[in-house]
MIMARKOL-165736 format. One record per residue (C-alpha): x, y, z; residue in one letter. Coordinates in steps of 0.2 Angstrom, whole numbers, padded with zeros to 4 digits, always signed. Layout:
% residues N
XYZA...
//
This chain:
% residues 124
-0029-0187-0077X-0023-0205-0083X-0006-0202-0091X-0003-0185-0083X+0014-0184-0075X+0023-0170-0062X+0040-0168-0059X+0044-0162-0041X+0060-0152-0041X+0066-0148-0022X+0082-0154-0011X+0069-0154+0003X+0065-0172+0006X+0051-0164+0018X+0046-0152+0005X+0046-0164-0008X+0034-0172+0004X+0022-0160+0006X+0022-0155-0012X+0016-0174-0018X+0006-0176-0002X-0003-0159-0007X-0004-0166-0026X-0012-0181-0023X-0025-0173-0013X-0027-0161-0029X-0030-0177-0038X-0013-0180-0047X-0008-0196-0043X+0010-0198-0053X+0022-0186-0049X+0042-0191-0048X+0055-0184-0038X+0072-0174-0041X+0083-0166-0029X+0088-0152-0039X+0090-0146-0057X+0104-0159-0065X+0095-0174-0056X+0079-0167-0065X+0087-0165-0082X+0093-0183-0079X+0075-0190-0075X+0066-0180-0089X+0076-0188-0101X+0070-0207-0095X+0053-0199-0091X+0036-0192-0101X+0032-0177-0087X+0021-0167-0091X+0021-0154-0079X+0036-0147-0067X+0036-0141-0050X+0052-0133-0045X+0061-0125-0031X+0073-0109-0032X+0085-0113-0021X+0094-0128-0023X+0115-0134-0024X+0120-0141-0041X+0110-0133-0051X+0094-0121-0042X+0078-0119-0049X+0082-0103-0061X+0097-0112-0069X+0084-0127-0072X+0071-0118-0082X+0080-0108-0092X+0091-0124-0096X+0074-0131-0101X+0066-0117-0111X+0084-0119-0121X+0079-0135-0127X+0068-0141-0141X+0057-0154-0134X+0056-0144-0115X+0052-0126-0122X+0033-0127-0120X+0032-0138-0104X+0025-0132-0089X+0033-0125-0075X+0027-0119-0060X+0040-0111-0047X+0038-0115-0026X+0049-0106-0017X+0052-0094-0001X+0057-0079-0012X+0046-0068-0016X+0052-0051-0019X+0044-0044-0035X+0061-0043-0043X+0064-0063-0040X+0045-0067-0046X+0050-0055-0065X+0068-0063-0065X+0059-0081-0061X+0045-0078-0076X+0059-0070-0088X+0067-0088-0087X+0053-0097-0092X+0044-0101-0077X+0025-0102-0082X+0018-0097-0062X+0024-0094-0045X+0019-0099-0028X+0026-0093-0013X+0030-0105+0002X+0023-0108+0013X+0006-0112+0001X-0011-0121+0003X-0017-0136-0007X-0032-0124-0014X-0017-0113-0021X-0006-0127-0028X-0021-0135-0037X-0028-0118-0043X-0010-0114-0051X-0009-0128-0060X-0027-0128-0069X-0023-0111-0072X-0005-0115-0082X-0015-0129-0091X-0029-0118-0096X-0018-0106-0105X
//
């Protein structure tokens, strides 16, 4: 997985926490931090990520506002995204994959689910 790099998307230091804790055990040893949508828009633009974890709920700018910032741009419009959140009413999940979102976990989550979500973006 040399060059292979995940942005983690959450105003949740803890969460955050979990998220990379969870990731490293999965075997993905790079992963940056933001605290919400802008402060990611802001680090994608110094950094080569190549895979996003984010959060719905967030101030600033939330996780739904995020993506469909991303997919609106050329160089962001094919990159990954997964979406860890606590909402999970179908409508949320369709309006979430109608942005952009490429998958959808539902806190809380295991580290066999995060893993299995990611191969299966990557492999599609």
């Amino acid at each position: 997985m040399g060059d292979f790099k995940i942005l983690a998307v959450d105003d949740s230091p803890t969460m955050r926490r979990i998220i990379i804790n969870t990731l490293k055990r999965a075997g993905y040893q790079d992963v940056i931090e933001a605290q919400d949508g802008k402060d990611a828009l802001a680090k994608l633009k110094v950094e080569k990520v190549n895979f996003i974890i984010t959060d719905w709920n967030m101030p600033e700018m939330d996780g739904l506002t995020f993506v469909s910032t991303l997919r609106s741009m050329e160089e962001y419009k094919n990159l990954p995204v997964l979406m860890v959140t606590t909402r999970s009413v179908k409508e949320d999940i369709v309006e979430a994959m109608k942005a952009g979102v490429n998958n959808y976990i539902v806190k809380p989550f295991t580290p066999d689910t995060l893993k299995a979500k990611i191969e299966q973006i990557l492999a599609s």
